[in-house]
C-alpha positions in Angstrom: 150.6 139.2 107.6 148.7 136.4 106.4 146.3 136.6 103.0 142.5 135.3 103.6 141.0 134.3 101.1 137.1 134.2 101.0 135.0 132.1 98.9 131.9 133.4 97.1 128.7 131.8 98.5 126.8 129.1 96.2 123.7 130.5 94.3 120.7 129.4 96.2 118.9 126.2 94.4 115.6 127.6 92.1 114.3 123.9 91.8 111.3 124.9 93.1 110.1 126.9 90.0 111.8 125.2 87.2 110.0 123.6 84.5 110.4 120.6 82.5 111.0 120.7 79.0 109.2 122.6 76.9 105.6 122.0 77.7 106.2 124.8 80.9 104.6 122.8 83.6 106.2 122.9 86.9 108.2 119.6 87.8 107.4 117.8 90.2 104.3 115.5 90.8 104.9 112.3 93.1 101.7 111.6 95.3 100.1 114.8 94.6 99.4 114.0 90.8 96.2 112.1 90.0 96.2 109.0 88.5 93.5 106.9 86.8 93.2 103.8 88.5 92.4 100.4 86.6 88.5 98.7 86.3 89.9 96.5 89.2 90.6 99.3 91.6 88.5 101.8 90.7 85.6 99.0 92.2 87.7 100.2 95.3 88.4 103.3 95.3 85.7 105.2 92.8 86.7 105.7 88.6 87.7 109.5 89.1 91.8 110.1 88.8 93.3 110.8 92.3 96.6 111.2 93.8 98.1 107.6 95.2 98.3 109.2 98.7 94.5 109.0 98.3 94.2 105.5 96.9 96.3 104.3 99.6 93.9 106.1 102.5 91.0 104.6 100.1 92.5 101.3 100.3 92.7 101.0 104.0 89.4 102.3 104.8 88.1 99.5 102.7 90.7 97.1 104.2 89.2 98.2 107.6 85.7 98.8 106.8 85.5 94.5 105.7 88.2 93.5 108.6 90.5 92.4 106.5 93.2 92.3 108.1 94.9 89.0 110.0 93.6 89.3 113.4 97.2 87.4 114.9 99.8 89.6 111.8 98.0 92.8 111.4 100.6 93.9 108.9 98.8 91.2 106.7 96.0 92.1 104.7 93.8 89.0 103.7 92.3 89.7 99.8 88.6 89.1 99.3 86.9 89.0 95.6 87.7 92.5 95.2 91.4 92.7 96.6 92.3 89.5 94.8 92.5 91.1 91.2 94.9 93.4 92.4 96.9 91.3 94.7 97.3 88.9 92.7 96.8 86.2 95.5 94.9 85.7 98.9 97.1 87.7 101.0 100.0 90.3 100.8 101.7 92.4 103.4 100.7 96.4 104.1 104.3 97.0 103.0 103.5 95.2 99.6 100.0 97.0 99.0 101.9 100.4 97.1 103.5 98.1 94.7 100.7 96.5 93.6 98.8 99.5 93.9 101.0 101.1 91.3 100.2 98.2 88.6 97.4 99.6 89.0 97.4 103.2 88.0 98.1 105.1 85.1 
């Protein structure tokens, strides 16, 4: 007669509640936190502190409100006075807008 042998289940993951450090706040954070954006992109997207998911949604109602994206590459976003401060130059790409979003916010 053969022995089984049974192994004892993992315990289930509690990541959801832990806490970081000692100040007891949940971990987590990501695009749900708020952040304060800069003087440049707060003439975008208001002064209050939101989360990035917001700014981002912010951003392309503005970029889409003014049309500025290339009509023939509409993954290129063409920067006018007030995009060009946080750009950095006269055009980027939609896939380079979160990085230079995030120079942006505290």
């Amino acid at each position: 007669m053969a022995k089984q042998t049974t192994k004892a289940a993992a315990p289930a993951s509690k990541s959801a509640g832990k806490t970081t450090g000692s100040t007891g706040k949940k971990a987590g954070g990501g695009l749900a936190t708020p952040v304060q954006p800069s003087s440049e992109l707060a003439a975008i997207v208001g002064k209050e502190p939101l989360p990035r998911a917001e700014i981002v949604k912010k951003m392309w109602d503005y970029i889409k409100k003014h049309d500025l994206q290339n009509p023939k590459n509409k993954r290129e976003i063409l920067a006018d006075d007030k995009l060009k401060p946080i750009f950095g130059k006269d055009k980027a790409t939609m896939f380079e807008m979160n990085s230079h979003i995030a120079k942006h916010v505290k």
